[in-house]
N, C-alpha and C positions, 0 to 999 in steps of 0.2 A: 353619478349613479353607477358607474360603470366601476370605477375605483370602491365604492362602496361591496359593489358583488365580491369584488378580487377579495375584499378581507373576509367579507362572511364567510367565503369558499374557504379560507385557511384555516379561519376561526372555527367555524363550527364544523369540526369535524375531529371525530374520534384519534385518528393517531397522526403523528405527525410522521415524518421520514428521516430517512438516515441522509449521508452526505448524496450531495450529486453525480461522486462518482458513480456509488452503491446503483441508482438509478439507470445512470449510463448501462453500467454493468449485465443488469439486469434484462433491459432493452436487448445488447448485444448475445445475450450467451444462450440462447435457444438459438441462434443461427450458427453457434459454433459445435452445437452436438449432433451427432451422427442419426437419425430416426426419428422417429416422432416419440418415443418409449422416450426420452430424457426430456423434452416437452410436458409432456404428460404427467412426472415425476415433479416437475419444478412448480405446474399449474398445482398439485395438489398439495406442496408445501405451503404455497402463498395460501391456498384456501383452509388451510390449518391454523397457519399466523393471523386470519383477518378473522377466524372463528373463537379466537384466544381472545384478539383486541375486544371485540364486539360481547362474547360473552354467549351464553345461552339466551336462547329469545326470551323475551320478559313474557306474563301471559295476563296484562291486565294493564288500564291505562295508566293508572298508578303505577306500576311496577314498571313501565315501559319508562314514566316521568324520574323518578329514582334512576334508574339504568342512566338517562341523561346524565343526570347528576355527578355520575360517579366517573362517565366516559370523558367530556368536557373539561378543557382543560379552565382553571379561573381566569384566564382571561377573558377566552369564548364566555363564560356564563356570565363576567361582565360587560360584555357585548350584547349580551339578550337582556340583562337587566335593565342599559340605555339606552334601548328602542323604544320610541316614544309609542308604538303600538304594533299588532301579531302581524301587520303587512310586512314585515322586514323579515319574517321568519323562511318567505317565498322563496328569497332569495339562496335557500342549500338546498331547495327541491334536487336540483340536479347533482350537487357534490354530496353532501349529508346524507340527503334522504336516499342516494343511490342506494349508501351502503346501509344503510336501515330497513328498505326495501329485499335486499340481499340478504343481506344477514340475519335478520328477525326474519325469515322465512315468511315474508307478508305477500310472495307471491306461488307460495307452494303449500297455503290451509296450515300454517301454524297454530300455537294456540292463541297468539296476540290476534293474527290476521281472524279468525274466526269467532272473537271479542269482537274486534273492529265492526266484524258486517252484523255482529247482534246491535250493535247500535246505530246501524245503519248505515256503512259505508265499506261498500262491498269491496272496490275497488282498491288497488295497492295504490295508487297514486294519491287518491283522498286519504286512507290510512294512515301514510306518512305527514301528510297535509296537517292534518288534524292534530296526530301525536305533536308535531313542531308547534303549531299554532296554538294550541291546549300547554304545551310548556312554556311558550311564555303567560296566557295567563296565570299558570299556576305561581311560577317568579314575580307577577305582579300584583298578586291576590284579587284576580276579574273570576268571571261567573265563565263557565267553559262553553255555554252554549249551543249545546249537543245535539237538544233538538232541531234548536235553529239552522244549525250549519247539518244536518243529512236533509233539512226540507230542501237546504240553497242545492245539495249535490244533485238530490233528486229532479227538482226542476232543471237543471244543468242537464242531466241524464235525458231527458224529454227531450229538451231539446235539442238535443244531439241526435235523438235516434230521428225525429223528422226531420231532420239535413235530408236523409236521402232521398223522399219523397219528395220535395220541398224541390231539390236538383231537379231532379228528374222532371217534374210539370216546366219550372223554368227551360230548362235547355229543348224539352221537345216545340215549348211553345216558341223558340228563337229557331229551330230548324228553319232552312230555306226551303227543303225539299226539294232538293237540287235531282236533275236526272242524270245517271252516273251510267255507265254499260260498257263492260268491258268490249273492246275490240281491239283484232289485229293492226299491229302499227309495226312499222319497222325498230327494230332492237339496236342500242348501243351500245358497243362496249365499253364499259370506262375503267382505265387503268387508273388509279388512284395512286399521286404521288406520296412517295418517301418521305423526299427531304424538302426541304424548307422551302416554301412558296409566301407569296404576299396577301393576307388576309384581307379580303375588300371588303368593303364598305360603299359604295358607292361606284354604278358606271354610269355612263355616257357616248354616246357617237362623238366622234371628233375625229377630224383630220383625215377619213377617210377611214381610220382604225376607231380604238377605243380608247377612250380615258378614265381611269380608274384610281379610286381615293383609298389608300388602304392605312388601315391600323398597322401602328408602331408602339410597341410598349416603350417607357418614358424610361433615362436612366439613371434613376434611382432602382433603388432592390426593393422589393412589395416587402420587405420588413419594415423599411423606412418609411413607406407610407401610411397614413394615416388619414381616418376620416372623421371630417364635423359631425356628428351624430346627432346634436342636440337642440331643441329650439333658437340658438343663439347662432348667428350669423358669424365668419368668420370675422368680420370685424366689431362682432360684442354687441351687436343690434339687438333686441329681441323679435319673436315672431310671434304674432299671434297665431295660435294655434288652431282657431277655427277655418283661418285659409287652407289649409292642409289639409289631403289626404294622409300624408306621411312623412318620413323625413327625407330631405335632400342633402345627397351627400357634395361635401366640398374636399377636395384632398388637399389634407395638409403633410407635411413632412417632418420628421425628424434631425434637428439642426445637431451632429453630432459636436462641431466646434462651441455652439454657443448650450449644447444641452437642454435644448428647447423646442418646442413642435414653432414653425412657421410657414407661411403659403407658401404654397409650391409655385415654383417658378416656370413659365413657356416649355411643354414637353419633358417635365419632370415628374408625370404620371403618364400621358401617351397623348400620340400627337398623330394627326392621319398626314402623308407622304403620297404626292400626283407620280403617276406612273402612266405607261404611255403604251398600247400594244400594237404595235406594228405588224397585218398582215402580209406585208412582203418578208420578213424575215420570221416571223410565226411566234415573235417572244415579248415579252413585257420591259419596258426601260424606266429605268428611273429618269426622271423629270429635272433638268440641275434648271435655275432662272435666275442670270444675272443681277435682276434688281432684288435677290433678295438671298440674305447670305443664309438662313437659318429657316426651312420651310414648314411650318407648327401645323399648316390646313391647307386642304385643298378640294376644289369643286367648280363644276360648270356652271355660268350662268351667264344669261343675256348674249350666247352664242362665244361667249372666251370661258379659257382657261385658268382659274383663277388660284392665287397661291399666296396664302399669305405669313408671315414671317419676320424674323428684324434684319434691317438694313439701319446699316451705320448707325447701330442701340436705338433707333425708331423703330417703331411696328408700323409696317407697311402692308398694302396688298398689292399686288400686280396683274393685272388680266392682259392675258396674250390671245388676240382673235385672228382672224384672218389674217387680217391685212393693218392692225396696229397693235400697239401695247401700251396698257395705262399704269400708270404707278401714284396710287394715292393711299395719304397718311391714315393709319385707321382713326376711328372715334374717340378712344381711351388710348394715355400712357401708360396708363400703371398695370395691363392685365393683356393678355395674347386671347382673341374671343373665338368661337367658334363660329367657322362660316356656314351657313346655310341658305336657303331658298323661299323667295316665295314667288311664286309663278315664274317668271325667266329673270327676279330681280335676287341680289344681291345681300343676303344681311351678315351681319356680324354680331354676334351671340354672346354678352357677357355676364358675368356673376348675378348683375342686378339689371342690366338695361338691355335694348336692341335695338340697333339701328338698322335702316336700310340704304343702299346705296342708289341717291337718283342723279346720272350723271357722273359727275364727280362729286358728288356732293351728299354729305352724311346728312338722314332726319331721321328724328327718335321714332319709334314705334314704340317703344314700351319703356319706363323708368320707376324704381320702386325700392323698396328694402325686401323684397321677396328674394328668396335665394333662389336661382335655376339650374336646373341640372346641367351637368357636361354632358355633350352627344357625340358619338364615335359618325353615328350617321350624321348628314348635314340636316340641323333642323328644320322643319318646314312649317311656312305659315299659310292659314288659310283663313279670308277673313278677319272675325277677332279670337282666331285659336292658333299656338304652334305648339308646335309636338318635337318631342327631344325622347331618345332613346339612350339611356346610361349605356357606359361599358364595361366587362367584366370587371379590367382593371379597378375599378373605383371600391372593389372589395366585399366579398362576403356573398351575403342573401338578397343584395340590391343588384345584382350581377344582371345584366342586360332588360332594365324592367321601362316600362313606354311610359311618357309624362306629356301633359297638355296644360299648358298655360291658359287659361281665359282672361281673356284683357277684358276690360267694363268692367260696370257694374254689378254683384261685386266682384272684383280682382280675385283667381281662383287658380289654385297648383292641385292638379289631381293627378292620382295613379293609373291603370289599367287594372291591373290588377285586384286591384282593392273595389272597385268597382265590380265586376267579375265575381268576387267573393262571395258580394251581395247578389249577384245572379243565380250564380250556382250555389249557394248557399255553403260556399268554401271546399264544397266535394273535388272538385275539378280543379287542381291545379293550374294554374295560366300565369306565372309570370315570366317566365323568360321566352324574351320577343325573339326571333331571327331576324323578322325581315317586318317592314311595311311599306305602304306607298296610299299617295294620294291622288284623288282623282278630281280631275276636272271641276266637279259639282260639290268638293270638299269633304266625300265620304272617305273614312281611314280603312282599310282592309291592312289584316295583321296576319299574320305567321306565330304560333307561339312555342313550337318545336316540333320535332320531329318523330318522337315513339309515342305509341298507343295514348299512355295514359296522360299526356300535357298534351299531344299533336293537335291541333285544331284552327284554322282558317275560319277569319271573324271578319266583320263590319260593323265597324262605330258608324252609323249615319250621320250626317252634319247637325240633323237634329239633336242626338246622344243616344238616339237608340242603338239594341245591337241586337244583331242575329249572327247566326251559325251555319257555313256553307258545309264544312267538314269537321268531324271530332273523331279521332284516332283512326286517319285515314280512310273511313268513312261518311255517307252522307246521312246514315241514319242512324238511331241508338236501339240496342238491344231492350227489350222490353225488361230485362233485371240489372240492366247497368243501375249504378257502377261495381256490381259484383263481380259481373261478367262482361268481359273487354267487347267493343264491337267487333264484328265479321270483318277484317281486313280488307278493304276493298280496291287495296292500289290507291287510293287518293293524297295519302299523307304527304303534303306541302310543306316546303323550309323559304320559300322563295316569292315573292310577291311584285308584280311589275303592273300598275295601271295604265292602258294604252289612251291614243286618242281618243277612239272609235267606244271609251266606257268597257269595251272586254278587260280581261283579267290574263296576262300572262304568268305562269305558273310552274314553278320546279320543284324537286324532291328529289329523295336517295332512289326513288325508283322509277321518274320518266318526270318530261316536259306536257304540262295540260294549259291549257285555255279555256275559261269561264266565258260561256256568251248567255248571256241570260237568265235562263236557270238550265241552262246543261253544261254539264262541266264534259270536255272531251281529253281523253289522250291523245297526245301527239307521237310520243315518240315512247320506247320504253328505255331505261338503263340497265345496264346488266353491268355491276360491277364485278371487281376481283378482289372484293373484299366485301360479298352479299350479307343483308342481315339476316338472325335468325334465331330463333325463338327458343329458349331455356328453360329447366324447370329453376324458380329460386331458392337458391342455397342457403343454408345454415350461416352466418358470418362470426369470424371471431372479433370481440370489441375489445379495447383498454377497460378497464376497471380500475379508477383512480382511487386510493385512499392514501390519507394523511395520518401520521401519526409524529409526538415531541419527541426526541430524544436530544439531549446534551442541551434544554435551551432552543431547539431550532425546530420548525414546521418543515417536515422534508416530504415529499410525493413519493406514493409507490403505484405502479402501474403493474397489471397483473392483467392475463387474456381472459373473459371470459367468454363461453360459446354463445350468442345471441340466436334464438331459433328465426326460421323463415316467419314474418307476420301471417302468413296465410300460407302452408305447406302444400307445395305441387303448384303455384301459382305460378305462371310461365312469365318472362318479362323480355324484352329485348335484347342482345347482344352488344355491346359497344362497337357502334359503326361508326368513324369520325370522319366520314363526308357527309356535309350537312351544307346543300347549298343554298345561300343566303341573299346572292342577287342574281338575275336576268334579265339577258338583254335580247333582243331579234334586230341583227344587221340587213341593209337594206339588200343585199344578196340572198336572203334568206339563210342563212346561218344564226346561230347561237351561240352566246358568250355568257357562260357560268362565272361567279367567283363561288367561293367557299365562307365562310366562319371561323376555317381553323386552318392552319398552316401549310393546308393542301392543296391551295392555290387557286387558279386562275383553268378554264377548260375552254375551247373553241370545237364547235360541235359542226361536223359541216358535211357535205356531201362531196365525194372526191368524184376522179373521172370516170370512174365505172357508174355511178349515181348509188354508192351505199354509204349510207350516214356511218360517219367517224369521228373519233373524238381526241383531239390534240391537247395532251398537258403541259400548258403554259410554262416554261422556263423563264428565266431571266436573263437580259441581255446585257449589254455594259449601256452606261447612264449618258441619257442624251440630254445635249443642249437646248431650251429652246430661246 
C-alpha cells in the first residue's frame, strides 16, 4: 500500500519537475540572498509558475472535471482509469488535492469553492474530496452521488462537533479529585547539562550507589532502518487482525550489499547499556562484564545485576550479585530478547515468545505468532498482563507509545492510546508515554508528557479501568476545555515511581511530588536555568510540494508557503528539553533523577549547611565488574 501511495503522489499530479539539481538549487538560494525583499521576490515567482500550471479556477463541477483532463498527464488518467473503485482517489488528498485546494482558491470563496458548498460541502477538504472522487466516476461512467455523499459529510460533521462534549463528561467523570495546594518547599537549582549525558531508562539501588539501564541508539543510520508496517510478520506469517489494537513495529534494515530489506541484527536499531553511579566519586561508569563481550540489555532483578549479550557468538545472560555470578545461555539462538521483569524474577522478551528465568532454568510464559513490541524500558509483567513501551528509534508516529499483552483467553495486543481515544473521544492527545510503573496490586500509573495540552498522570487499574490524577499540570478541567488550557497548577509530571508503602513518587520540569491518597503534595520545587515559558503561536512557513513533466521525467518543486496560527494569539509552550523520566529516593534520603533526552543523570541531595542541591551527573571512565 505504501509503494502504491508513492505512485499516485507522482502520478496524479499537475506538473512534474525539473532536474534535482534545479531543486537542490532552489532549497539553497534564499539562504544565499541578503534580506528578506529577494525571499519575497522568489516566493512570488514560484506562485506565478503554479498559477500558470494550475490555470484559472474552474467554476463548476464540470469545468473543474475538464480542468482534470487537460492538467493530468496520460499516464496519471490511466492510473484513475485502473482503479478498480473512487477509494484510491484518497490516496492525493495530501499531494494533489494540496494543490487543488490552493490553487482553485477552494479556501478563500472562489467560484468553484462557493459551487461546492451550494451542494453541500462547505468544507475545502471535502471539496477536493469530492471533485477527485466525482472524477473517477466520471472516467468510469458511475452515478456521482452527491446527495449521498454531503448526507455521509454532514453526519461526519455531527459528529465531530460532539467530540467535545462527548470529552469533556469522559474526562471529568475519570477525575480523581485529587487535593493539590500550593506550599512552601525548599527551591532547587538545576543547572541543565550541555553536552552529552546517558539517557536512562531504568534505575535501581545497588551496591550502595545506583544502577542505571540507558538507551543507546543502534549503529546503523535511521535511513537504513526500516519498519514492518503491515499485518504480516517479519517472517511472512499473517495476523489476524481482530487481535490488534494496531500495528506493531519490527525493524527491519536495509541490506546495502545484498539490496534488500532484512532483520536487523542485536543493537542494530538500539540497545540499552548497565552503567553504575558511584557516590563516592559523584559520576556514572559504564559497566564492562567479562562473561559477555557484546552488552545488547541490561536490568536488576532477583537482587543481581543482569547483562545480557554474545559471548563466544552465544547469547548469554550473566547476573552479578553480591556474593556470586551466574552465566546462563539464553532461550533462543536466532534473536537477542529484551530483558525485563516480573516481580524480583527475571524474563527475556522476544519477537513471539517470553520466558522466565527460574533458577537457572528457562520456562515459557507466552508463545504465539503475535508480534511484540520492542521496549527501551524493561517489560513488566503482572499476572496474565505485560506491558512494553516502544522507543523513539523504531520510527515515526509509533514513537514512545505503551502496549499490553493479554495472555488467555482470548490472546490480545492492545495500545494505550487507542484506548484513550475512545475515552476522550480522540480530543486529548495521549500517546507518547515518558514514564510508567507498576504497583504491588498490578495497577499501571502512566506519565504521557509534559506541556499543557498531552501532560497528564493516569491509572489503568488491573481491572482496565482508568482515571485521571492530573491533565495539563493540573487536577481539574476548566469548565470550556479544551478551548481553554487548564489553570497551571505546578503539577505537571514526566516521572512516575511506585513505592512499597502504594504512595506514588513523582517528578517534573518543575519539582519532586508524592501522591498519598488523594493528596498529591510538593516536595521540593526546581528552578532551572533554562525555565519554561509561555508564547503567543506563531504564523509558520510550510514546503508546498508540486510536480510537474518536463523532458519525460516527474521532478518535485518545493516552494514556502505561509501557514497561519490554527487559532491566532493561542499561547503554547516553549521547547524545554529537560523532561525527567525516572526517580529514585536513596536510603540517605537523597534523590536520583535521569532524563529522556541526552541531559543526563541528576543527584539531588542536601549538603553540609542542609540546602538542597543538585549534581549533574558526569561520566567516569568504565568499570569492571
Amino acid at each position: 500500500m505504501r509503494v502504491v501511495f508513492v505512485i499516485v503522489c507522482l502520478l496524479l499530479s499537475p506538473v512534474s519537475a525539473q532536474e534535482q539539481g534545479v531543486e537542490k538549487r532552489v532549497r539553497q538560494e534564499p539562504n544565499r540572498r541578503a534580506g528578506i525583499e529577494g525571499v519575497l521576490a522568489r516566493l512570488a515567482r514560484k506562485q506565478l509558475h503554479l498559477k500558470e500550471r494550475w490555470g484559472e479556477p474552474p467554476a463548476t463541477l464540470a469545468e473543474a472535471h475538464a480542468r482534470l483532463e487537460q492538467i493530468l498527464t496520460p499516464e496519471s488518467l490511466a492510473l484513475v482509469d485502473g482503479m478498480d473503485s473512487e477509494d484510491g482517489m484518497i490516496l492525493s488528498h495530501h499531494g494533489f488535492g494540496t494543490g487543488m485546494r490552493n490553487e482553485w482558491g477552494l479556501w478563500s470563496g472562489s467560484a468553484l469553492a462557493k459551487y461546492m458548498e451550494g451542494l453541500g460541502f462547505p468544507h475545502p477538504d471535502e471539496m477536493s474530496g469530492v471533485i477527485l472522487a466525482t472524477f473517477w466516476c466520471k472516467r468510469h461512467g458511475r452515478d456521482f452521488r452527491l446527495e449521498e455523499r454531503a448526507a455521509e459529510y454532514r453526519e461526519y460533521r455531527e459528529r465531530q462537533q460532539n467530540r467535545v462534549p462527548k470529552a469533556r463528561a469522559a474526562l471529568r467523570s475519570r477525575l480523581m479529585g485529587l487535593r493539590f495546594e500550593k506550599r512552601k518547599v525548599p527551591k532547587v537549582p538545576i543547572v541543565v547539562r550541555n553536552e552529552k549525558g546517558v539517557r536512562v531508562r531504568f534505575l535501581c539501588p545497588f551496591r550502595d550507589g545506583v544502577f542505571l539501564a540507558a538507551f543507546q541508539r543502534g549503529r546503523l543510520h535511521r535511513a537504513h532502518v526500516l519498519n514492518q508496517e503491515s499485518y504480516t510478520d517479519p517472517n511472512g506469517n499473517g495476523r489476524p487482525t481482530s487481535e490488534y489494537d494496531d500495528f506493531v513495529h519490527r525493524g527491519y534494515c536495509f541490506d546495502g550489499t545484498q539490496r534488500k530489506a532484512r532483520k536487523m541484527k542485536p543493537g542494530e536499531d538500539f540497545y540499552t547499556q548497565g552503567y553504575y553511579f558511584d557516590p563516592a566519586d559523584q559520576k556514572v561508569h559504564e559497566i564492562c562484564v567479562p562473561e559477555v563481550n557484546e552488552v545488547y540489555a541490561a536490568v536488576v532483578a532477583d537482587e543481581r545485576a543482569w547483562f545480557g549479550g554474545v559471548a563466544d557468538g552465544k547469547f548469554v545472560v550473566t547476573g552479578i550479585g553480591a556474593d556470586d555470578r551466574v552465566t546462563v545461555r539464553l532461550p533462543q539462538d536466532d534473536e537477542m530478547p529484551d530483558l525485563g521483569l516480573e516481580g524480583q524474577s527475571l524474563l527475556a522478551v522476544y519477537t513471539k515468545a517470553i520466558y522466565r528465568l527460574e533458577g537457572r532454568t528457562w520456562t515459557v510464559v507466552h508463545a504465539g505468532d503475535m508480534l511484540l513490541p520492542r521496549s527501551s524500558l524493561p517489560p513488566q509483567r503482572h499476572g496474565d498482563t505485560v506491558f512494553f513501551r516502544e522507543e523513539e528509534q523504531m520510527g515515526g508516529r509509533q514513537a514512545n507509545r505503551l502496549w499490553w499483552l493479554t495472555m488467555g483467553e482470548p490472546l490480545h495486543l492492545s495500545v494505550l492510546d487507542r484506548r484513550l481515544e475512545v475515552i476522550t473521544a480522540g480530543v486529548l492527545y495521549l500517546r507518547q508515554v515518558t514514564s510508567c510503573s507498576l504497583t504491588s496490586a498490578g495497577d499501571l500509573w502512566v506519565c504521557t508528557g509534559e506541556y499543557w495540552q498531552s501532560n497528564c498522570l493516569l491509572r489503568r487499574s488491573v481491572d482496565g479501568r482508568y482515571s485521571i490524577a492530573t491533565a495539563g499540570g493540573s487536577v481539574r478541567l476548566p469548565e470550556d476545555w479544551p478551548d481553554a488550557r487548564p489553570e497551571y497548577e505546578g503539577a505537571a509530571v514526566s516521572a512516575v515511581r511506585a513505592l512499597p508503602d502504594e504512595t506514588l513518587l513523582l517528578a517534573g520540569r518543575t519539582g519532586l511530588y508524592r501522591l498519598k491518597g488523594d493528596e498529591l503534595l510538593l516536595e521540593l520545587a526546581f528552578a532551572l536555568d533554562r525555565p519554561s515559558k509561555w508564547v503567543k503561536e506563531p504564523d509558520q512557513v510550510v514546503d508546498h510540494v508540486t510536480w510537474r513533466r518536463q523532458d519525460g521525467k516527474m521532478v518535485k518543486e518545493v516552494t514556502k508557503v505561509v501557514q497561519k496560527a490554527t487559532r491566532p494569539g493561542r499561547e503554547v509552550v516553549s521547547s524545554v528539553p529537560w523532561i525527567p523520566n525516572t526517580v529514585l529516593q536513596l536510603d540517605d534520603g537523597s534523590y536520583f533523577l535521569g532524563t529522556d533526552t541526552w541531559e543526563g543523570a541528576y543527584w539531588i541531595r542536601l549538603d553540609d549547611q542542609g540546602q538542597w542541591t543538585c549534581l549533574s551527573v558526569s561520566q567516569g571512565d568504565p568499570v569492571e565488574w
